[in-house]
C-alpha positions in Angstrom: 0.0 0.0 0.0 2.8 2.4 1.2 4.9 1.4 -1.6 2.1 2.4 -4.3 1.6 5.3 -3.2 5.0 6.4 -3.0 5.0 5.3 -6.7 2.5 7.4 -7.8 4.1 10.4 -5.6 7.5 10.0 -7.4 5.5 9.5 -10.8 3.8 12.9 -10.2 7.3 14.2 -9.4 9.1 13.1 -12.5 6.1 13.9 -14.9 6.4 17.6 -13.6 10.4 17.7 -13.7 10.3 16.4 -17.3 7.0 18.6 -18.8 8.9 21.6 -16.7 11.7 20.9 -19.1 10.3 20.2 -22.1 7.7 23.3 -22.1 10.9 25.4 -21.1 12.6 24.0 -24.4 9.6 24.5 -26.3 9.5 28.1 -25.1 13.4 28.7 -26.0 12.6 27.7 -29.3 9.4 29.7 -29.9 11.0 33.1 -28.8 14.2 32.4 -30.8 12.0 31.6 -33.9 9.7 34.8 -33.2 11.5 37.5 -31.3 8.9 39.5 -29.4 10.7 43.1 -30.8 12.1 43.8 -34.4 14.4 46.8 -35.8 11.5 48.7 -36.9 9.9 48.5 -33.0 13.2 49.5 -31.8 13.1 52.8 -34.4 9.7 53.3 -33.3 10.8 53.7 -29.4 14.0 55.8 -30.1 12.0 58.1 -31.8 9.1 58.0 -29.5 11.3 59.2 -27.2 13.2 62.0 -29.5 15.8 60.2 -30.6 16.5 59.6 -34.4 18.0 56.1 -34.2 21.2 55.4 -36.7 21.4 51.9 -38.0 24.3 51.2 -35.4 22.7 52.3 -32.5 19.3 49.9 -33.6 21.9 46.7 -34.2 23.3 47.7 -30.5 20.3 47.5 -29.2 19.4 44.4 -31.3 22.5 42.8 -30.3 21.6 43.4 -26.5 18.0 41.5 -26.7 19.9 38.4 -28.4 22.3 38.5 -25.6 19.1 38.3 -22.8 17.3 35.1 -25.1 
């Protein structure tokens, strides 16, 4: 009796541990394949904010989210 339901207890366990890790990888993949912000967002904000971006300064700041995913 004990012994089943310490079976199920460590199945619950590993079933999260391994869907934790698999949805993670999922994810990974997802944002890499579809980045939540492009060069023409990043224009949008610089000069939202009264800047006029250069095409440097927009791979800078392209170069920065890459670095973060």
């Amino acid at each position: 009796m004990w012994l089943d339901i310490l079976q199920i207890a460590l199945g619950f366990i590993a079933g999260g541990v391994v869907g934790f890790f698999v949805s993670r990888k999922l994810i990974m993949k997802y944002m890499k394949k579809n980045p939540p912000i492009n060069e023409e967002m990043i224009k949008t904000l610089m000069s939202g904010m009264g800047r006029t971006p250069t095409q440097k300064q927009v791979n800078q700041m392209m170069k920065q989210m890459q670095k973060y995913m």
